[in-house]
TIMI-2910 file (N, C-alpha, C, CB; in pm, 1 decimal, decimal comma, always signed):
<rs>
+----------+----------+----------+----------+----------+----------+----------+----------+----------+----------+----------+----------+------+
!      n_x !      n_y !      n_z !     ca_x !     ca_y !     ca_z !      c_x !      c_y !      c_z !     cb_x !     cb_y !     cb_z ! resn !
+----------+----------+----------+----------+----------+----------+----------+----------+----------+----------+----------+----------+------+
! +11329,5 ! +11121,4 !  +8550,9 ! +11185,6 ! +11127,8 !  +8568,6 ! +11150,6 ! +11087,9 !  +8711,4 ! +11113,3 ! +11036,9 !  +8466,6 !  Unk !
! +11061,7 ! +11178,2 !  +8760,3 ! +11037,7 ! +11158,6 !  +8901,7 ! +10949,0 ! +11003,7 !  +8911,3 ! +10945,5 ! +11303,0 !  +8965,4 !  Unk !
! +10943,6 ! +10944,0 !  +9007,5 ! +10879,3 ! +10815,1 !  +9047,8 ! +10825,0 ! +10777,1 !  +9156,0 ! +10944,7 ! +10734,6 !  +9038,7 !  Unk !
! +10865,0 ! +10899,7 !  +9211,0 ! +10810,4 ! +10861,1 !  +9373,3 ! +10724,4 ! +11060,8 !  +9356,2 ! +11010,9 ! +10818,1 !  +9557,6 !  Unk !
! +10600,1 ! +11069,6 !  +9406,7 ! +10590,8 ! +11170,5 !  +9473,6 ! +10526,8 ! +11189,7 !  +9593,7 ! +10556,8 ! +11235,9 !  +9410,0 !  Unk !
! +10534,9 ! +11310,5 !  +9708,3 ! +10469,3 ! +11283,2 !  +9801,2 ! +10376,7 ! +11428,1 !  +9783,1 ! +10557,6 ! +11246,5 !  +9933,8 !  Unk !
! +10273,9 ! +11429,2 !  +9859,5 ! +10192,5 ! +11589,3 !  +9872,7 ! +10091,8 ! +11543,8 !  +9987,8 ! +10089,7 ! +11658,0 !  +9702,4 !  Unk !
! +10028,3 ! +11664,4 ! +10014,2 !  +9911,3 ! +11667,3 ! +10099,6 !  +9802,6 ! +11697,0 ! +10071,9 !  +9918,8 ! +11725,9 ! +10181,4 !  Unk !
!  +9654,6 ! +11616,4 ! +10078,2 !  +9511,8 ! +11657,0 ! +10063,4 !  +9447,0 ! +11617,4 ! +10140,1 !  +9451,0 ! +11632,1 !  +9965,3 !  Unk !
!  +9319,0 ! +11685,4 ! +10144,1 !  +9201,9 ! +11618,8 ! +10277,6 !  +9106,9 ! +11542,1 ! +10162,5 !  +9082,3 ! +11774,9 ! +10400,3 !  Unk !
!  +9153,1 ! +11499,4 ! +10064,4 !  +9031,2 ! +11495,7 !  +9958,3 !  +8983,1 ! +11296,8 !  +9946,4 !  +9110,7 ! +11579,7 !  +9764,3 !  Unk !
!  +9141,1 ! +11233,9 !  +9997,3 !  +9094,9 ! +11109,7 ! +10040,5 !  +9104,3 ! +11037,3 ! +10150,8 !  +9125,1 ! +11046,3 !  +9979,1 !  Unk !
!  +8969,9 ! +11055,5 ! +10246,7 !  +8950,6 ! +11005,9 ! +10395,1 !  +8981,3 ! +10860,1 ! +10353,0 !  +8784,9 ! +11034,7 ! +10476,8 !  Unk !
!  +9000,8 ! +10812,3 ! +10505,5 !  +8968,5 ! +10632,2 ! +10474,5 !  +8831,4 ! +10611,3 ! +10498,4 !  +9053,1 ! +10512,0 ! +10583,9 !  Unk !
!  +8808,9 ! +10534,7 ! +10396,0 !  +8683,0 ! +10417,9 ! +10442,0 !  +8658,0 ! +10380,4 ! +10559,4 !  +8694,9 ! +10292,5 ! +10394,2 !  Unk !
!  +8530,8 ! +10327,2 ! +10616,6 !  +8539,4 ! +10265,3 ! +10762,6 !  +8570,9 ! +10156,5 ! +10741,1 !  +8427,0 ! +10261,1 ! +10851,4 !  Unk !
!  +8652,1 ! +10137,1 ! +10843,2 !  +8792,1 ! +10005,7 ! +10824,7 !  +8878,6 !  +9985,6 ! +10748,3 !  +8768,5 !  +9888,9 ! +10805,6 !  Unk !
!  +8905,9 ! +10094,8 ! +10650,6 !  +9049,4 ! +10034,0 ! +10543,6 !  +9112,7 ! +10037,4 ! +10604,6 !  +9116,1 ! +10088,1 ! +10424,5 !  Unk !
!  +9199,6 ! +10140,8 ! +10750,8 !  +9296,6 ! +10126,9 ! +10780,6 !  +9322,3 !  +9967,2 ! +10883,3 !  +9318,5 ! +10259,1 ! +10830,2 !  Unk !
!  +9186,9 !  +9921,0 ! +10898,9 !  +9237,1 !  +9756,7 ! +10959,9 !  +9248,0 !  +9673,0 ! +10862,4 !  +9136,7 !  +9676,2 ! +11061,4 !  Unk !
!  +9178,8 !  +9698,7 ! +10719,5 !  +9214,1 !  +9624,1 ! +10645,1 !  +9373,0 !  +9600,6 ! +10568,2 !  +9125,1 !  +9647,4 ! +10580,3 !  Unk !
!  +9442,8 !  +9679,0 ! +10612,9 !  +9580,4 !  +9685,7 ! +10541,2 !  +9675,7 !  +9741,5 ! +10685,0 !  +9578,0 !  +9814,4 ! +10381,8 !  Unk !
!  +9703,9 !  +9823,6 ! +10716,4 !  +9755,1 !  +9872,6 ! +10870,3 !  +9665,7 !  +9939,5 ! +10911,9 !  +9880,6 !  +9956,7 ! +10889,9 !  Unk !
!  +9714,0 !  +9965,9 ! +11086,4 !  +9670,3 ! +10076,7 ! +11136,8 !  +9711,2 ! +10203,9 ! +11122,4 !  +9669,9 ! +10062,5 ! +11232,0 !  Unk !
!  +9666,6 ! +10267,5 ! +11082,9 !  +9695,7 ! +10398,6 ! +11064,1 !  +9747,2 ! +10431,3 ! +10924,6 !  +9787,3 ! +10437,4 ! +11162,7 !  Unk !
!  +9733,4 ! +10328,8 ! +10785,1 !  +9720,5 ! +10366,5 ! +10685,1 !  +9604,3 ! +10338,6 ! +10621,4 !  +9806,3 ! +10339,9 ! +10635,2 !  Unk !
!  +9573,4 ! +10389,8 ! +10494,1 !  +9484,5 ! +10393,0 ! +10384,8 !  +9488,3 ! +10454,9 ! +10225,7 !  +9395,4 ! +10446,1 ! +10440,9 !  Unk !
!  +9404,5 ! +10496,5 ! +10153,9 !  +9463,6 ! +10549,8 ! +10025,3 !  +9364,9 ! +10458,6 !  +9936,4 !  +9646,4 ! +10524,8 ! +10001,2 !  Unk !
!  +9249,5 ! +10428,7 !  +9954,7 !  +9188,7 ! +10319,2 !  +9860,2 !  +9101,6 ! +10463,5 !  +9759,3 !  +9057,3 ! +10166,6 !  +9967,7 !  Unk !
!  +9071,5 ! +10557,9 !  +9819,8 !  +8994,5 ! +10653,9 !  +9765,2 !  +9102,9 ! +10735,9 !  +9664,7 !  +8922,2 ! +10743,7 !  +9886,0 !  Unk !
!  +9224,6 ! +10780,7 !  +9709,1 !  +9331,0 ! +10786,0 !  +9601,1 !  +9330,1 ! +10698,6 !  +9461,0 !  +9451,1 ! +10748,7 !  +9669,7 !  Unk !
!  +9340,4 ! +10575,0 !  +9555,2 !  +9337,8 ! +10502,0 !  +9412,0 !  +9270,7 ! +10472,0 !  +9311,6 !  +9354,8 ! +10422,2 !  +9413,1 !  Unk !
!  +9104,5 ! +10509,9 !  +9356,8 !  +9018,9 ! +10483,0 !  +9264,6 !  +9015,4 ! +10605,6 !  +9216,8 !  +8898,8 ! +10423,3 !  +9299,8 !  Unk !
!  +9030,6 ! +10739,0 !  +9229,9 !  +9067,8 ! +10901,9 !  +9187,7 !  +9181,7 ! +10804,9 !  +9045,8 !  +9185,9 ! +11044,2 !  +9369,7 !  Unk !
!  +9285,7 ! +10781,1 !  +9099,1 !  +9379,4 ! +10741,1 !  +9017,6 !  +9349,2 ! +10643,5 !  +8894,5 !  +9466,7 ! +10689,6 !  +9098,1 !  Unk !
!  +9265,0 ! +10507,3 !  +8906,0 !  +9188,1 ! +10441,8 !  +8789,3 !  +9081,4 ! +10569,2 !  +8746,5 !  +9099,0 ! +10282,3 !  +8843,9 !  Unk !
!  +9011,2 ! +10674,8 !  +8769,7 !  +8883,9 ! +10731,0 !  +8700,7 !  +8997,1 ! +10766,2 !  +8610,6 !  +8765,8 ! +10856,2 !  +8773,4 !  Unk !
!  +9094,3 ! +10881,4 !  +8669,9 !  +9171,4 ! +10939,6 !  +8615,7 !  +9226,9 ! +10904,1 !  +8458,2 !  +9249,7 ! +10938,6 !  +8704,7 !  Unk !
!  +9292,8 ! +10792,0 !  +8506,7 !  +9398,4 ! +10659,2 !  +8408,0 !  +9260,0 ! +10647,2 !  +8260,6 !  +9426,0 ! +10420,1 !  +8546,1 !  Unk !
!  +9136,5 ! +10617,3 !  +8297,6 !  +9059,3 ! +10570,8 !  +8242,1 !  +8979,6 ! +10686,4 !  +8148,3 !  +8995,8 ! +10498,2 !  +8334,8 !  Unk !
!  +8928,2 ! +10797,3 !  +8224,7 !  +8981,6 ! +10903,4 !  +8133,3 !  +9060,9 ! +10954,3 !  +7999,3 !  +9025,0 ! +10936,7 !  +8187,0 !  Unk !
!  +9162,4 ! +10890,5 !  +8053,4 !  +9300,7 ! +10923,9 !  +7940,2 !  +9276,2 ! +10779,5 !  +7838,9 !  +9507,5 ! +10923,1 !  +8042,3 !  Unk !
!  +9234,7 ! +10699,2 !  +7837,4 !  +9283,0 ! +10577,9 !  +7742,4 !  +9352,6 ! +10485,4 !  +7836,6 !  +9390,6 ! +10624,0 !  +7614,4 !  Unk !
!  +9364,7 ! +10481,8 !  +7925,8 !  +9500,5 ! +10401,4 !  +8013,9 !  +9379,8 ! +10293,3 !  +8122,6 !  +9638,2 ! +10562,1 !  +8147,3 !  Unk !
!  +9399,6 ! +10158,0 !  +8079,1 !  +9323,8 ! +10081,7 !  +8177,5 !  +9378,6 ! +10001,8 !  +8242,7 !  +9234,3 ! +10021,4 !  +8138,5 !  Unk !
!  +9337,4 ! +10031,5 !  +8409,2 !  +9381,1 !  +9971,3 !  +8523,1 !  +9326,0 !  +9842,4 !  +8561,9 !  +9363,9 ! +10053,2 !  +8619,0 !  Unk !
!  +9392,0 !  +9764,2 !  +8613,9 !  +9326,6 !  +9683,3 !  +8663,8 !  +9252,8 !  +9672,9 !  +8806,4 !  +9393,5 !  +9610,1 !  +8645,8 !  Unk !
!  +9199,7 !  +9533,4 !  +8874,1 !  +9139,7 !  +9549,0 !  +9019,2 !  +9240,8 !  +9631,9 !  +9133,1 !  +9110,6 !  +9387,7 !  +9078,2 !  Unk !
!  +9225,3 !  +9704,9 !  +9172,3 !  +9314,6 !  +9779,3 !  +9297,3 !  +9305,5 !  +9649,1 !  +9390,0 !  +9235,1 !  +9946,8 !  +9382,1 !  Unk !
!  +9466,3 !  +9625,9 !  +9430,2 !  +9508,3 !  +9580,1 !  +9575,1 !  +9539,5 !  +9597,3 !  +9686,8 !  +9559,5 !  +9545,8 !  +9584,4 !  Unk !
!  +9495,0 !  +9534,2 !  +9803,4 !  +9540,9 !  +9614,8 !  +9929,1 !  +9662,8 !  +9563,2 !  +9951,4 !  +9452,8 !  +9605,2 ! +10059,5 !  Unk !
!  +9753,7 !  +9602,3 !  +9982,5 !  +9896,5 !  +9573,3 ! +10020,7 !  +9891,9 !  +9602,5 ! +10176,5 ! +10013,0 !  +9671,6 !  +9934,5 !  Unk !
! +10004,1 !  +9579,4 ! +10244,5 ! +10021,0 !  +9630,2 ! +10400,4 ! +10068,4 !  +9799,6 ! +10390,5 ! +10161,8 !  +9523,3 ! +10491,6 !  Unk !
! +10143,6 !  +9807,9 ! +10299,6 ! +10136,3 !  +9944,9 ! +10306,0 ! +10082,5 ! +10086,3 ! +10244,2 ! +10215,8 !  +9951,0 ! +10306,2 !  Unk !
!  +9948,7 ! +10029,8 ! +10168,0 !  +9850,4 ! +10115,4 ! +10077,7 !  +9790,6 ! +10027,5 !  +9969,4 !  +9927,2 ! +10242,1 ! +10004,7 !  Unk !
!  +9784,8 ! +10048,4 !  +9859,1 !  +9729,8 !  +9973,1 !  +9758,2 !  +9778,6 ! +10004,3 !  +9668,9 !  +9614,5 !  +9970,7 !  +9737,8 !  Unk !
!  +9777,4 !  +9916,5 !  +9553,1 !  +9868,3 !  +9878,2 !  +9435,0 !  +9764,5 !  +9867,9 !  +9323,9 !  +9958,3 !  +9731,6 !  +9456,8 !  Unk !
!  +9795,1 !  +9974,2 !  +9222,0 !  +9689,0 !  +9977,3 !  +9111,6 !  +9747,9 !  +9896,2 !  +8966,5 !  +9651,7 ! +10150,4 !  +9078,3 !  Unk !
!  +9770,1 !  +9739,2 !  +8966,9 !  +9855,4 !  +9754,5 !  +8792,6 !  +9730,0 !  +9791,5 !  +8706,7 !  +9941,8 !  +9573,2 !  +8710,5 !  Unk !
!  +9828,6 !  +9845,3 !  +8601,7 !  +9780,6 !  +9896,0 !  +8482,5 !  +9838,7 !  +9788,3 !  +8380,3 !  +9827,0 ! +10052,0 !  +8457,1 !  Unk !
!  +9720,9 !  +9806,3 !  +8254,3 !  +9786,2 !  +9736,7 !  +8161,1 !  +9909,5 !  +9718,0 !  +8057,5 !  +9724,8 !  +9734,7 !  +8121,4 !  Unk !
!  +9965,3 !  +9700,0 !  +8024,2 ! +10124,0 !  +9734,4 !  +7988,7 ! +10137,2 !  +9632,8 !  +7900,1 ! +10245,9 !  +9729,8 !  +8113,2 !  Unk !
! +10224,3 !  +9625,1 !  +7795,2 ! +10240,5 !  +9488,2 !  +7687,9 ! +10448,6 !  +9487,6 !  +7789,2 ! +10218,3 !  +9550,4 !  +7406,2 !  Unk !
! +10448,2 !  +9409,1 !  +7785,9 ! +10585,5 !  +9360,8 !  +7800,7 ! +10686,5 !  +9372,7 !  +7967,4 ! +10656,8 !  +9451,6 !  +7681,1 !  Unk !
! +10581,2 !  +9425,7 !  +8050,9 ! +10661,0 !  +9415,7 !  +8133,2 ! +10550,5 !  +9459,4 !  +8248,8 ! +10793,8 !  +9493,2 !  +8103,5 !  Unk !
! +10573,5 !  +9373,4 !  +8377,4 ! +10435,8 !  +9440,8 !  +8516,2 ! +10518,9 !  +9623,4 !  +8504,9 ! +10464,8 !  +9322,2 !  +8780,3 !  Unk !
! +10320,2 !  +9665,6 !  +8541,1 ! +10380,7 !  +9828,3 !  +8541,2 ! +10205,2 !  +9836,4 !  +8645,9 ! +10410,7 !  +9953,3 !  +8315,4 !  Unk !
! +10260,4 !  +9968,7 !  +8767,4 ! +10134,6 !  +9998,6 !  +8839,0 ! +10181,2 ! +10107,3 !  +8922,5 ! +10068,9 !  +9876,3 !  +8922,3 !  Unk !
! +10077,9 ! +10177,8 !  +8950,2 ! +10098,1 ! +10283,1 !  +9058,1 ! +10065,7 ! +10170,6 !  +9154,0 !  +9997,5 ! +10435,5 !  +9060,9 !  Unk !
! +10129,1 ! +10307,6 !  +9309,1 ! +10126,1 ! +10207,6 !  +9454,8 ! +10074,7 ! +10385,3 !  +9495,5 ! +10326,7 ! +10097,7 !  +9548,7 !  Unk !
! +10015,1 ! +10361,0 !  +9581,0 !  +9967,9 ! +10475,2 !  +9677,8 !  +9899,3 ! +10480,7 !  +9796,7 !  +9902,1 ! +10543,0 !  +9624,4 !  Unk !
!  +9934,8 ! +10573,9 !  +9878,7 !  +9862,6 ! +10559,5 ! +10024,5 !  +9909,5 ! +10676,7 ! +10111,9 !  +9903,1 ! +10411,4 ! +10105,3 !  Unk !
!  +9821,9 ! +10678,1 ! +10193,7 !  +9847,9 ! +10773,0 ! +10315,8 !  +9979,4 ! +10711,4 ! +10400,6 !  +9700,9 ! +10779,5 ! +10421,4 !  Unk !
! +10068,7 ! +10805,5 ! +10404,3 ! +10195,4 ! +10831,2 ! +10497,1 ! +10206,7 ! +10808,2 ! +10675,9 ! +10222,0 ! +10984,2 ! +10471,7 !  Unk !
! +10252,5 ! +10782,8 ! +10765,6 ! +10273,0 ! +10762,9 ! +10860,8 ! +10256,8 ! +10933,7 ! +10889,0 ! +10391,5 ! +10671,7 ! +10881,1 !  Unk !
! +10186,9 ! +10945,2 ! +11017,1 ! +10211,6 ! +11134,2 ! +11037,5 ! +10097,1 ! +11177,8 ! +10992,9 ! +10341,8 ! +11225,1 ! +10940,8 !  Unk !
! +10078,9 ! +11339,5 ! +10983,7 !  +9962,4 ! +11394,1 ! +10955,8 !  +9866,1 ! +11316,0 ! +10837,0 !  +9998,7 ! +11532,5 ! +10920,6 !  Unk !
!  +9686,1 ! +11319,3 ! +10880,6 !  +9602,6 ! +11255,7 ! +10782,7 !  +9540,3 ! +11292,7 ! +10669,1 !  +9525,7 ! +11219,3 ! +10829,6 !  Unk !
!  +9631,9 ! +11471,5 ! +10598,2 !  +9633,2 ! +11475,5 ! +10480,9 !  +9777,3 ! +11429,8 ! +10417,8 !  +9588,7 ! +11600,4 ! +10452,1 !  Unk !
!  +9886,5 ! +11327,7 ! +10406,7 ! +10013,8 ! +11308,7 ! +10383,7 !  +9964,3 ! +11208,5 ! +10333,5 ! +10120,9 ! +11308,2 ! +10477,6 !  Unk !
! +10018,7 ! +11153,7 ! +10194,7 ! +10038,1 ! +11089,3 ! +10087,6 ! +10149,9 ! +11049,4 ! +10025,0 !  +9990,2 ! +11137,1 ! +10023,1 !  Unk !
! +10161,8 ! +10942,7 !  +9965,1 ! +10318,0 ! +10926,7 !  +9906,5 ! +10235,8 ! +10798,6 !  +9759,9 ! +10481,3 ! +10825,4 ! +10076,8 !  Unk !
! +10322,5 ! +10812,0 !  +9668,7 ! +10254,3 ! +10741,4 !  +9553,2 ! +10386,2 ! +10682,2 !  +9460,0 ! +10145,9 ! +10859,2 !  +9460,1 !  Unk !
! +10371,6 ! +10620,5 !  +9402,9 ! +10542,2 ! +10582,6 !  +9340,7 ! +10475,6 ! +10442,7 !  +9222,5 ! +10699,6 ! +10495,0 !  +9522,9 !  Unk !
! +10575,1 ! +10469,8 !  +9143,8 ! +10537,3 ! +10321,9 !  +9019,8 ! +10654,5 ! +10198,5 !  +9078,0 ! +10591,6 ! +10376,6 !  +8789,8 !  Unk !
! +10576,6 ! +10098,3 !  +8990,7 ! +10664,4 ! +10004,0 !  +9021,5 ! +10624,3 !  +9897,9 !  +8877,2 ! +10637,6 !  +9941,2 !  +9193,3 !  Unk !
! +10768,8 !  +9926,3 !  +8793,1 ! +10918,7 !  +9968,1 !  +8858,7 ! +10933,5 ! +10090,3 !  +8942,8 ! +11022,1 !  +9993,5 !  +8747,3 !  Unk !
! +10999,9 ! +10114,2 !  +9005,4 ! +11050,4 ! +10246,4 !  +9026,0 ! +11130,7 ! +10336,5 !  +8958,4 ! +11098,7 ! +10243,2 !  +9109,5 !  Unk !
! +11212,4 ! +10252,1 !  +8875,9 ! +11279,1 ! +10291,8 !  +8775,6 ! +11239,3 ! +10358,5 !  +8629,7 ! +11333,3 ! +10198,3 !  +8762,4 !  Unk !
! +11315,8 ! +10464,1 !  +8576,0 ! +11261,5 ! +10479,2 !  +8396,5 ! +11267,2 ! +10364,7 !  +8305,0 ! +11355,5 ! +10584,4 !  +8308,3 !  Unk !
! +11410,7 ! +10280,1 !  +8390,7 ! +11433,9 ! +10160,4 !  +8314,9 ! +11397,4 !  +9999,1 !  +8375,7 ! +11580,4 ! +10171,8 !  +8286,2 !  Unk !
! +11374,4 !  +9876,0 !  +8282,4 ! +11318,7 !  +9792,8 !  +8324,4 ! +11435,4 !  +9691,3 !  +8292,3 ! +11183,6 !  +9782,4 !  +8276,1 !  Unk !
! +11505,3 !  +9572,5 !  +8399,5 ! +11545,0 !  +9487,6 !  +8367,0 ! +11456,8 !  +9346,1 !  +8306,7 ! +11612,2 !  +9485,2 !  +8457,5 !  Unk !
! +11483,9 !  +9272,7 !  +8251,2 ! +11416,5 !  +9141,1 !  +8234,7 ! +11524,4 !  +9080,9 !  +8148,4 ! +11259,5 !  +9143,3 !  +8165,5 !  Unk !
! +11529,8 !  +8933,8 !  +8253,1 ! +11618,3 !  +8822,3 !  +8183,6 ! +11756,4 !  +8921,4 !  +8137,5 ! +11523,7 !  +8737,5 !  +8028,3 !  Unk !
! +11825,6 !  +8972,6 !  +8223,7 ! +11927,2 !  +9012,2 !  +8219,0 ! +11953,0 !  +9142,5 !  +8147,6 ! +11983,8 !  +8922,8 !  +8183,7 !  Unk !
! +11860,4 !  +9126,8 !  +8085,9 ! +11882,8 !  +9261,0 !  +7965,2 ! +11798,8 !  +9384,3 !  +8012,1 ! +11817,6 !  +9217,5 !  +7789,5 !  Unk !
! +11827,2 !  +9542,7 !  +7935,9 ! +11741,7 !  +9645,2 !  +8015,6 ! +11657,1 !  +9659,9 !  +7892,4 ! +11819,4 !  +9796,2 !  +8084,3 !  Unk !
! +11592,2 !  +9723,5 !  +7950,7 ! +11464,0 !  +9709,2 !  +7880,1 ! +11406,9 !  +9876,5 !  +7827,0 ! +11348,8 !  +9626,8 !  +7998,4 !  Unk !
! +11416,9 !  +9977,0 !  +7748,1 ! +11354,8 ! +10112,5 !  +7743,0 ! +11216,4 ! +10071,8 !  +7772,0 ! +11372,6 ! +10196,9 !  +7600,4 !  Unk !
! +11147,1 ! +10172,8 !  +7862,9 ! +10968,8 ! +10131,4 !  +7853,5 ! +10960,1 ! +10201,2 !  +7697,8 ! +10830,8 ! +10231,6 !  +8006,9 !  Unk !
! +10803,0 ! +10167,7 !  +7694,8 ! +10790,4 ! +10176,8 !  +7560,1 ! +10721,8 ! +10329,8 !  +7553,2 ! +10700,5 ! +10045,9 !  +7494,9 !  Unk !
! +10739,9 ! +10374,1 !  +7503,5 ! +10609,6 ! +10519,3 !  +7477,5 ! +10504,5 ! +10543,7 !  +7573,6 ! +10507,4 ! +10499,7 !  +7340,3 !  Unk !
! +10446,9 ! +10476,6 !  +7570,7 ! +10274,5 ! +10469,3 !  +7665,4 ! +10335,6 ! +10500,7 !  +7811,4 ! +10167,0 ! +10267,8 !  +7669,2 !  Unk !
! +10421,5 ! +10385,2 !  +7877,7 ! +10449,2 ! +10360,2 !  +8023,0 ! +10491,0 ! +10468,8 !  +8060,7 ! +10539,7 ! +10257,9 !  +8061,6 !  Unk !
! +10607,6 ! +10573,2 !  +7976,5 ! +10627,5 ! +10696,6 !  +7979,9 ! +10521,8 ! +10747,5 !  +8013,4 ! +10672,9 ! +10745,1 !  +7881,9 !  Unk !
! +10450,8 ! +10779,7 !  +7938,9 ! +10351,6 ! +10870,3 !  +7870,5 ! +10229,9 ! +10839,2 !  +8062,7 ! +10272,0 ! +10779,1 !  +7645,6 !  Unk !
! +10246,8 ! +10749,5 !  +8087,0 ! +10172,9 ! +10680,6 !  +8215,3 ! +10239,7 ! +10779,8 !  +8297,2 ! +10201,9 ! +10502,7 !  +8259,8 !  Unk !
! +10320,4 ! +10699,3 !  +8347,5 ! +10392,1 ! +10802,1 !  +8437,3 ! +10399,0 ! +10944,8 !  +8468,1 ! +10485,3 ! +10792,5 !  +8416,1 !  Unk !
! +10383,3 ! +11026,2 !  +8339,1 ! +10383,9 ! +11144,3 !  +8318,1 ! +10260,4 ! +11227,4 !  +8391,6 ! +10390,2 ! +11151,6 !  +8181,2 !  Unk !
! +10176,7 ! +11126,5 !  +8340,2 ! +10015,3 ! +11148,9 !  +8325,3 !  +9975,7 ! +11163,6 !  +8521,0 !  +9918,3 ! +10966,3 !  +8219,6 !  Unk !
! +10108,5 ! +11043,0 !  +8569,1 ! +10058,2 ! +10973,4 !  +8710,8 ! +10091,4 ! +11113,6 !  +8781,2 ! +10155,9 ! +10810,0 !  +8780,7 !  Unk !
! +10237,7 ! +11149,7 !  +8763,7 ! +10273,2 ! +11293,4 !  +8829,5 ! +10196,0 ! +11377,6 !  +8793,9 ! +10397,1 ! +11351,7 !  +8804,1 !  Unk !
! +10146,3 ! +11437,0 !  +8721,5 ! +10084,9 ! +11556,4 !  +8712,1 !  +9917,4 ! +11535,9 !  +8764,9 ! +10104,9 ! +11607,3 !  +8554,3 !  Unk !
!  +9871,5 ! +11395,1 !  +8747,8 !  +9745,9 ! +11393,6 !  +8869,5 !  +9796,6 ! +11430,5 !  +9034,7 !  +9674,8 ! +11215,8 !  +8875,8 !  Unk !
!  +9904,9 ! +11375,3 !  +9063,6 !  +9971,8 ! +11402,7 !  +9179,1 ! +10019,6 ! +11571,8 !  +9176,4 ! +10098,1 ! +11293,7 !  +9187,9 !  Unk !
! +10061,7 ! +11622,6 !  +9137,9 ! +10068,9 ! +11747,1 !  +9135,2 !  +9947,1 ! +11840,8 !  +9114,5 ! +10152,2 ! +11764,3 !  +9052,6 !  Unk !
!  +9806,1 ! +11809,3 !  +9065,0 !  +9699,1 ! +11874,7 !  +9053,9 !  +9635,2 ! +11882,1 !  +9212,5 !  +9612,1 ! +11804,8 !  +8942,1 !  Unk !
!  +9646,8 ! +11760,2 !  +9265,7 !  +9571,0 ! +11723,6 !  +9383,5 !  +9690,3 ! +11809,8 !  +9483,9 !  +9544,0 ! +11530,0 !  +9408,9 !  Unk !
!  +9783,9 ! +11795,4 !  +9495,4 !  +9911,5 ! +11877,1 !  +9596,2 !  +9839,1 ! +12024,4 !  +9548,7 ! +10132,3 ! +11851,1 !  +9535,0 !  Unk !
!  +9843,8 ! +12091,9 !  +9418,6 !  +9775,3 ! +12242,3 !  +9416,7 !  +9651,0 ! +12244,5 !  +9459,3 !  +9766,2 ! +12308,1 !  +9284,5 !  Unk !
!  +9540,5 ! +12177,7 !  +9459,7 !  +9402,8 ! +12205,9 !  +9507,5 !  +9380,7 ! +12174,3 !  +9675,9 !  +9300,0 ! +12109,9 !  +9414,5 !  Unk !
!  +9489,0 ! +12111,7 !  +9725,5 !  +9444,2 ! +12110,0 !  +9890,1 !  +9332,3 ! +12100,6 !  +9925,5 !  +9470,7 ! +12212,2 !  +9963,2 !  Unk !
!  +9227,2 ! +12053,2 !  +9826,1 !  +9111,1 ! +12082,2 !  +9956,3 !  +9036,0 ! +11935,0 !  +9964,8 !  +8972,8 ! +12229,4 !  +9913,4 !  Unk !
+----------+----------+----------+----------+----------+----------+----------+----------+----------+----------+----------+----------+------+
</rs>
């Protein structure tokens, strides 16, 4: 299962000043709130979006283990995007042991790529 994807849109500018609020020359806060309407839509509730140094970090709610999209504009052209869960993995360690996600986190993920793949087909 894919976990990382990247694509291109003009559809989320930065804010004035996100990119000083996290780096220069990144952003992605308008992604991410596309990404909670989205999530929220479906049954799936996110929590407060974070700014990180390198985009922002959406957790979602999850029973048994941290689970969240991360997303942001790419270094390079200012429609380039890159988005990825974390875990990064299908599978989850904890306390030594692996962990199957459960149904839903799947079912998340699934949901996360194919918003990412709608926005890569509409370019605009």
């Amino acid at each position: 299962m894919k976990t990382q994807v990247e694509f291109r849109s003009s559809k989320f500018l930065p804010y004035e000043g996100e990119p000083e609020q996290i780096n220069p020359g990144l952003w992605g806060k308008r992604l991410a709130e596309y990404f909670v309407q989205k999530l929220s839509e479906k049954g799936i509730k996110a929590e407060e979006i974070i700014a990180e140094d390198w985009g922002w970090y959406i957790p979602v709610q999850n029973e048994g283990f941290r689970l969240a999209i991360c997303c942001g504009h790419q270094d390079g052209d200012d429609d380039e995007f890159v988005c990825f869960t974390d875990p990064s993995t299908p599978l989850v360690k904890k306390f030594f042991k692996k962990i199957e996600p459960p149904h839903n986190s799947l079912g998340l993920q699934k949901r996360w790529s194919r918003f990412c793949l709608r926005i890569q087909k509409s370019k605009k």
